[in-house]
C-alpha positions as CSV (number, residue, x, y, z in Angstrom):
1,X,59.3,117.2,0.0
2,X,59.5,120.4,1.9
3,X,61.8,120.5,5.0
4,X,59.1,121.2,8.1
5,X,60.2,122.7,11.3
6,X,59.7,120.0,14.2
7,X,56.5,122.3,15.1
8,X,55.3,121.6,12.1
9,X,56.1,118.1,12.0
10,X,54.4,117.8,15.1
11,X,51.2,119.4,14.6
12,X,50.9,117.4,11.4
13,X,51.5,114.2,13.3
14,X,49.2,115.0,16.5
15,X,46.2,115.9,14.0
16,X,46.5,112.9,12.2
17,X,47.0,110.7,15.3
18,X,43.8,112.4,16.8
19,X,42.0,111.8,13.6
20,X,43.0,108.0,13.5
21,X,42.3,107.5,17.3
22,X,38.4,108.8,16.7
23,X,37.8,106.5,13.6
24,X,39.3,108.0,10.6
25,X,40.6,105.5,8.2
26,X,44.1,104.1,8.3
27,X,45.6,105.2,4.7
28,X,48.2,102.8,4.7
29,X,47.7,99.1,5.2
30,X,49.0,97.6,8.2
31,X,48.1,94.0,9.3
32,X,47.2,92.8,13.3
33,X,50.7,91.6,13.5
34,X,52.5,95.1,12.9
35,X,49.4,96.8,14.3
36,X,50.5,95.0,18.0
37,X,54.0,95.2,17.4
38,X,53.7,98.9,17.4
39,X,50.7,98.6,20.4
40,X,48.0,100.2,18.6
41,X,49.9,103.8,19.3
42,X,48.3,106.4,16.7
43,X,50.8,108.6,16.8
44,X,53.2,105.5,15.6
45,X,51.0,104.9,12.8
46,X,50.3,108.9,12.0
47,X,54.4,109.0,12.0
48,X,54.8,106.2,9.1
49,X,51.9,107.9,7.3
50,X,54.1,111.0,7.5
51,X,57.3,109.6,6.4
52,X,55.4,108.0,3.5
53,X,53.9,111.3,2.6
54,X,50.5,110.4,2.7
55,X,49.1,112.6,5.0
56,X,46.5,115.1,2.8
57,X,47.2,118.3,5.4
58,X,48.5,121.6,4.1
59,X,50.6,124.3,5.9
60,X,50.2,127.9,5.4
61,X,53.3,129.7,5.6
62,X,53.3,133.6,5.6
63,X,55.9,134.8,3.5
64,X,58.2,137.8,3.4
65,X,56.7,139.8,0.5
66,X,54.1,137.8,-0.6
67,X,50.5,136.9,1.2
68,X,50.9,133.3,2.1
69,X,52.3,130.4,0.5
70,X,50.8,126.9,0.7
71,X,53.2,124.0,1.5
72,X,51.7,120.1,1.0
73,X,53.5,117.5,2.5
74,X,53.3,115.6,-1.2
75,X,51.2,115.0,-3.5
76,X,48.5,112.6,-2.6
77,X,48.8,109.2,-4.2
78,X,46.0,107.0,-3.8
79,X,47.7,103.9,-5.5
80,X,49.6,103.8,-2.0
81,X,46.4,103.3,-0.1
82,X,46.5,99.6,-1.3
């Protein structure tokens, strides 16, 4: 996994904790007892989909030399969805 700046760690989180809190899917599985342990807080649940490296958002990184260079957080694994 690529090392992010905490910028970048936190724009990644915020999206995904905006997209969760207007109905997107969760993509990991969670049940109601870990869902109120954490208080419903999508920006908890967008941070544990970030440490698992499920979260399909890409950075674009200018680089010296070069046009721009795309960094993923990982590549997306579905079979962690169930």
């Amino acid at each position: 996994m690529e090392e992010y700046t905490k910028y970048e760690q936190a724009r990644i989180i915020g999206t995904r904790a905006l997209q969760i809190s207007m109905g997107a899917p969760l993509l990991i599985s969670l049940n109601d007892e870990e869902l109120k342990k954490i208080g419903y807080n999508t920006i908890e649940i967008a941070k544990i989909e970030f440490k698992q490296g499920l979260i399909p958002i890409i950075i674009k990184k200018p680089m010296p030399g070069t046009f721009k260079r795309d960094a993923g957080a990982k590549p997306f694994d579905q079979t962690k969805l169930e």
